[in-house]
N, CA and C of each residue as an Amber inpcrd file, in Angstrom:
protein
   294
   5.1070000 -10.3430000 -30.7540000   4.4740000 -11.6510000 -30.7150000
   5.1990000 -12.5650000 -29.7270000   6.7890000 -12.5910000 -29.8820000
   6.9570000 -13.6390000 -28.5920000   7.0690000 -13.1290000 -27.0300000
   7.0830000 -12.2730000 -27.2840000   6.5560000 -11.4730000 -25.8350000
   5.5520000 -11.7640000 -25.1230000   4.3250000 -11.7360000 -25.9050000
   3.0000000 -12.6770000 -25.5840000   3.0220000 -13.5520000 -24.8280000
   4.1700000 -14.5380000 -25.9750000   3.9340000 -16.3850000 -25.3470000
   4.6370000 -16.2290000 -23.7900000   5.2020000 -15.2590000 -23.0840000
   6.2300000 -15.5400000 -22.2710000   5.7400000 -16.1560000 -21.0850000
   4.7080000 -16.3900000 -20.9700000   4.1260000 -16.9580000 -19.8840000
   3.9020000 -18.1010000 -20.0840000   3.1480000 -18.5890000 -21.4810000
   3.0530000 -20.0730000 -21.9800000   4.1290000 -21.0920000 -21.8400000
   5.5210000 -20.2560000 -22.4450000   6.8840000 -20.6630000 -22.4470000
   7.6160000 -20.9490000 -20.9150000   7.3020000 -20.3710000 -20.3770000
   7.7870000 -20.5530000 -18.7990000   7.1200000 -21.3370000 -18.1450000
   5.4440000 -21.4820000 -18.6200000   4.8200000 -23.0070000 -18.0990000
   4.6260000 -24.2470000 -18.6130000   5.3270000 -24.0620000 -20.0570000
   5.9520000 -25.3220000 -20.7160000   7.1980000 -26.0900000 -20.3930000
   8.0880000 -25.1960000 -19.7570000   9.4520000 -25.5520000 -19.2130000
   9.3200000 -27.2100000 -18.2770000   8.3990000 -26.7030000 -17.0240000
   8.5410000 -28.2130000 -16.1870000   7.6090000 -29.3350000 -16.8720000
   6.8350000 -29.2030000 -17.4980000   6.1350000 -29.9260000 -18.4850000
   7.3100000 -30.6640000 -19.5690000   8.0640000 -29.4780000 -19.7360000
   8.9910000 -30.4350000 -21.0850000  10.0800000 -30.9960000 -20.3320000
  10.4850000 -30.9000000 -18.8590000  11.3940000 -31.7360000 -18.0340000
  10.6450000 -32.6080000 -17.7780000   9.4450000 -32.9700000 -17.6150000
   9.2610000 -34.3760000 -17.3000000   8.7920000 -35.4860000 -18.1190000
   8.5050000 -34.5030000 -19.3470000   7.8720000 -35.6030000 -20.8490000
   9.8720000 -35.7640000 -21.2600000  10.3510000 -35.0080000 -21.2560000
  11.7110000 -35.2310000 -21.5140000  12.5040000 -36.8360000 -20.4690000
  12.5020000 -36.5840000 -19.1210000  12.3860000 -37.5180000 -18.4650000
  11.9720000 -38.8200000 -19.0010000  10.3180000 -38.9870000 -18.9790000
   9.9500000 -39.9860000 -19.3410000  10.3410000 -40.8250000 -20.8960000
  10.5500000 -39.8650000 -21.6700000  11.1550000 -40.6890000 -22.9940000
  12.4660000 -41.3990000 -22.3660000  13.3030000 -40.8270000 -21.5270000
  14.8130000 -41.3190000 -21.5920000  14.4770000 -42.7950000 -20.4910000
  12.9600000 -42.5370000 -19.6330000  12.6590000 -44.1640000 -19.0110000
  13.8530000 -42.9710000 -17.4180000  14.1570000 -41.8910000 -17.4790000
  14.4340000 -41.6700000 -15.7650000  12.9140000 -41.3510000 -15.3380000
  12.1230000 -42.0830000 -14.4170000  11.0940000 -41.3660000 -14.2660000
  11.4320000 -41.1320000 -12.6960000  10.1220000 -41.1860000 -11.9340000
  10.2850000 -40.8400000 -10.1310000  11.0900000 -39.7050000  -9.8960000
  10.6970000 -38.6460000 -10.4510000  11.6500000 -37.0720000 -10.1220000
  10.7860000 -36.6200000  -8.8430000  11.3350000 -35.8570000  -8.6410000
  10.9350000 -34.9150000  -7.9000000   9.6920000 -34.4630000  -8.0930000
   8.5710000 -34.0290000  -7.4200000   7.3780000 -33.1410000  -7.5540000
   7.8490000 -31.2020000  -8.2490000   7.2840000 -30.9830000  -8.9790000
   7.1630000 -29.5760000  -9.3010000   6.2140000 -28.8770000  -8.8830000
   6.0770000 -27.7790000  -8.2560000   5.2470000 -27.0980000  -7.7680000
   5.1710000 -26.0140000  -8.5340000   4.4840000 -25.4460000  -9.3780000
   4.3850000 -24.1580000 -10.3350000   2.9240000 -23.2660000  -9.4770000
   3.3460000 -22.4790000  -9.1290000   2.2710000 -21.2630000  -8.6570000
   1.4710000 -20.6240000  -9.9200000   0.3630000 -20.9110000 -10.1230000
  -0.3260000 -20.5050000 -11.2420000  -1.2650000 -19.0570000 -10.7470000
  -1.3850000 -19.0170000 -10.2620000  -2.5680000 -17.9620000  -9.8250000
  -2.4480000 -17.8550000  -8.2260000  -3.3960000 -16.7950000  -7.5940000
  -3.2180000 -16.5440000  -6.3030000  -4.5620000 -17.9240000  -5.2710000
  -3.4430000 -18.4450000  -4.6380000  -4.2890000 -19.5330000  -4.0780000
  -4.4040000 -20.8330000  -4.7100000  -3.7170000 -20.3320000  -6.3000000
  -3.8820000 -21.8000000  -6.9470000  -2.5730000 -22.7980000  -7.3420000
  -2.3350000 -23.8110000  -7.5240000  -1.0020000 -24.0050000  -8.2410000
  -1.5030000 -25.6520000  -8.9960000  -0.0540000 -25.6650000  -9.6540000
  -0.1510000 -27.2910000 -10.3170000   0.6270000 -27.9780000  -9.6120000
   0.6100000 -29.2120000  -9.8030000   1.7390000 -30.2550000  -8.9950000
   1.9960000 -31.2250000 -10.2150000   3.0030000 -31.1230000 -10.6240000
   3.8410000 -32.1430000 -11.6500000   4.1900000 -33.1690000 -11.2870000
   3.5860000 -34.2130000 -11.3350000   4.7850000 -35.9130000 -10.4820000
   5.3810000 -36.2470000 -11.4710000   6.4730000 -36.7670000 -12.0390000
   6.8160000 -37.8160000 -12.7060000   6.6090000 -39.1440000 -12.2390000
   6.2060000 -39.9610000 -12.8880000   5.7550000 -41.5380000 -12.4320000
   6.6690000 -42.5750000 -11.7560000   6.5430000 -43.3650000 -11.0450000
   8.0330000 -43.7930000 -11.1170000   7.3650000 -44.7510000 -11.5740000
   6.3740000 -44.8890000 -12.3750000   7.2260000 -46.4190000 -13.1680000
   7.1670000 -46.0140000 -14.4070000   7.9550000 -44.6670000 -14.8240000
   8.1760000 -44.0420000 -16.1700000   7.4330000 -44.4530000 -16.9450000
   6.2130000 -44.2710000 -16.7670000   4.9590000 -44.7560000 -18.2110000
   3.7500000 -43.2820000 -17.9700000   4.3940000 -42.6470000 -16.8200000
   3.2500000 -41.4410000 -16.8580000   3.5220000 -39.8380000 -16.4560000
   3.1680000 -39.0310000 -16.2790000   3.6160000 -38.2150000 -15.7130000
   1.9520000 -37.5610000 -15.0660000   2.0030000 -37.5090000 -13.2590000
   0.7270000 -36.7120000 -13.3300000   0.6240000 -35.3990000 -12.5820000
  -0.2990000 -34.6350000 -13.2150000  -0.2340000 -33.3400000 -12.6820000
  -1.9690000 -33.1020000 -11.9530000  -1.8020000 -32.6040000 -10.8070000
  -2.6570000 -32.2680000 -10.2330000  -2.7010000 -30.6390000  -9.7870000
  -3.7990000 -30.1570000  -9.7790000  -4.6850000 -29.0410000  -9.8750000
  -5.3190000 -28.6070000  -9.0900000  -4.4750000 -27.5650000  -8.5460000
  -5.3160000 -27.2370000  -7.0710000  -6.4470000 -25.7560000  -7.2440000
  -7.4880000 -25.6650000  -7.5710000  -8.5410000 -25.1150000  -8.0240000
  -8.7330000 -24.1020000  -7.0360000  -9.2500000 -22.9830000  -6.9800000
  -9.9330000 -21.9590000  -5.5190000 -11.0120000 -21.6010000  -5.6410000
 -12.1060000 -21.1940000  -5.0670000 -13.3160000 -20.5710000  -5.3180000
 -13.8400000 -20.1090000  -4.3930000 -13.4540000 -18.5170000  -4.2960000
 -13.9220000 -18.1040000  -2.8920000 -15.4210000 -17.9460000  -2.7330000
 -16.2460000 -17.4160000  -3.8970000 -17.7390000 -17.9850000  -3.3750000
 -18.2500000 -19.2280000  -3.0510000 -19.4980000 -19.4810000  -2.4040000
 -19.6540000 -20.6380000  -2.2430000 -20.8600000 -21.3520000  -2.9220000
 -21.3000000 -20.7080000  -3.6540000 -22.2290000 -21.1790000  -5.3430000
 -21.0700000 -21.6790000  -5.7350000 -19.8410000 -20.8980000  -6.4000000
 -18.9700000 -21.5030000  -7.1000000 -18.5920000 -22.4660000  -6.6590000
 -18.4220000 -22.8660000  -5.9730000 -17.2390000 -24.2760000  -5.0850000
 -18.0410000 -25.2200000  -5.2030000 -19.6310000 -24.9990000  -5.2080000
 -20.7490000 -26.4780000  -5.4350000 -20.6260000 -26.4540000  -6.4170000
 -20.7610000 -25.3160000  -7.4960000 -20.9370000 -25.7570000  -8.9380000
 -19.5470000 -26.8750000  -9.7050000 -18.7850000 -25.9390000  -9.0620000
 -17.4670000 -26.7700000  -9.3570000 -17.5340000 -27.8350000  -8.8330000
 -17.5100000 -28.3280000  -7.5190000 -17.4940000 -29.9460000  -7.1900000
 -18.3990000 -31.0320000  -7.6830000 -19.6500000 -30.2810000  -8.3200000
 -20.7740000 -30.9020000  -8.7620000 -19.8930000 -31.1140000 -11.0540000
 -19.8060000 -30.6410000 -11.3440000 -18.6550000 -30.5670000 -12.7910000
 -18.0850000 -31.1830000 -12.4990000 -17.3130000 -31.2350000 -11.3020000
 -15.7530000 -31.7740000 -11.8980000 -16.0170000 -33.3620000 -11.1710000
 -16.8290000 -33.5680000 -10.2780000 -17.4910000 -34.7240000 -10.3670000
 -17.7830000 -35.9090000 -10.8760000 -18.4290000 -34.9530000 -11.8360000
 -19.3180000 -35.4930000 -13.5230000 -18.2540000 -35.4860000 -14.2830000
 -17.2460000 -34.8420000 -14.2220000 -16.1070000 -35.3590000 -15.3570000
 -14.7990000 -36.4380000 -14.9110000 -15.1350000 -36.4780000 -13.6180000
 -14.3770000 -37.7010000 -13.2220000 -15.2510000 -39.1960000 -13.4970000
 -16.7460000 -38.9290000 -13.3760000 -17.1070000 -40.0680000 -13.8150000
 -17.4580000 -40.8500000 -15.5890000 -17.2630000 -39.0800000 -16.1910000
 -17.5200000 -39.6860000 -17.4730000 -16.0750000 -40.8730000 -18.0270000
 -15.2830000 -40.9490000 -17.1260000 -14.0700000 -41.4340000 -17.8080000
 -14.8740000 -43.0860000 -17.9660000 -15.8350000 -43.6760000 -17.2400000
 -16.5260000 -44.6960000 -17.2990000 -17.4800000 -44.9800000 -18.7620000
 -17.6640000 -44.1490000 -19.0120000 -18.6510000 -43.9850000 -20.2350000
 -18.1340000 -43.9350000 -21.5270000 -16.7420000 -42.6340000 -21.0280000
 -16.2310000 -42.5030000 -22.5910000 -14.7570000 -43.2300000 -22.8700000
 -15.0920000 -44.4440000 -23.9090000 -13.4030000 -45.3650000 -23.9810000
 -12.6510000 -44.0140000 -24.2790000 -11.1380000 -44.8180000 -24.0800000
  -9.8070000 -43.9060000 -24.6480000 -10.1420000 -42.4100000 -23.8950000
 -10.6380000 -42.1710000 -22.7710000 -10.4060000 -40.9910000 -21.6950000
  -9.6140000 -40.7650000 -21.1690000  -9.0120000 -39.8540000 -20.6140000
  -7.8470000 -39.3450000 -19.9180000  -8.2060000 -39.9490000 -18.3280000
  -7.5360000 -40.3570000 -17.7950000  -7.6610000 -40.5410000 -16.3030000
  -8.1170000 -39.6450000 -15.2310000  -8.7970000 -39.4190000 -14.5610000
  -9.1300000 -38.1690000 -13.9740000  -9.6030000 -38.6600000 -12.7260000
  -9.3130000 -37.4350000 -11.7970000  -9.7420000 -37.9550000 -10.2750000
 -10.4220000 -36.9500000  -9.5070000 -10.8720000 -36.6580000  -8.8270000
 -11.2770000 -35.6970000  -7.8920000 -11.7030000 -35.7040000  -6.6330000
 -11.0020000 -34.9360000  -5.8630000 -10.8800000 -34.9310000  -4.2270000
 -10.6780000 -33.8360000  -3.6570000 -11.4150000 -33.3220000  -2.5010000
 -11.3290000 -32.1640000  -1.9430000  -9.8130000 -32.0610000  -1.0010000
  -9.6310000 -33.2990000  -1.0470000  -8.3890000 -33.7350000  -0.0300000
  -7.0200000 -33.2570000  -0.7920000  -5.8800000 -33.1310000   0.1330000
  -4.4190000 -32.5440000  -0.7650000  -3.8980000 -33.9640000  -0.9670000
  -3.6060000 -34.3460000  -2.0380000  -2.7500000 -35.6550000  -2.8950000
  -1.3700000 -35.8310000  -1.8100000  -1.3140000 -37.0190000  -1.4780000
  -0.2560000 -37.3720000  -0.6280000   0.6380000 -37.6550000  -1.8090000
């Protein structure tokens, strides 16, 4: 059984350095770059004004049905944050996050 998690556990690690971070109020770390898949990865910021931590999601889709369907979704879930109170913040851009 914990053999399983070993992948969960190793992508909880920079996740629990920067919620760790933010309780102690050090925020503005460094970016984390975690390679999730081939072509894909996450990007961890810590906030610097220690009230957030954000992670962005770099998605792939080598067909090109998929890549509309996806930009057309993830779209629509950047705009439901308008509709639905108490939503998570969400953004979406084909562009790489400066």
């Amino acid at each position: 059984k914990i053999f399983s998690e070993i992948k969960r556990n190793l992508l909880a690690v920079p996740f629990t350095r920067c919620f760790e971070a933010l309780q102690k109020g050090s925020g503005g770390g460094k970016p984390m770059v975690i390679p999730f898949r081939p072509h894909e990865r996450m990007v961890l910021v810590p906030g610097s004004a220690s009230d957030r931590v954000l992670v962005y999601f770099s998605i792939y889709f080598s067909d090109e049905t998929d890549r509309a369907l996806a930009k057309v979704f993830l779209q629509e879930f950047s705009e439901s944050q308008r509709k639905v109170p108490q939503a998570p913040s969400v953004a979406f851009t084909q562009d790489c996050p400066s």
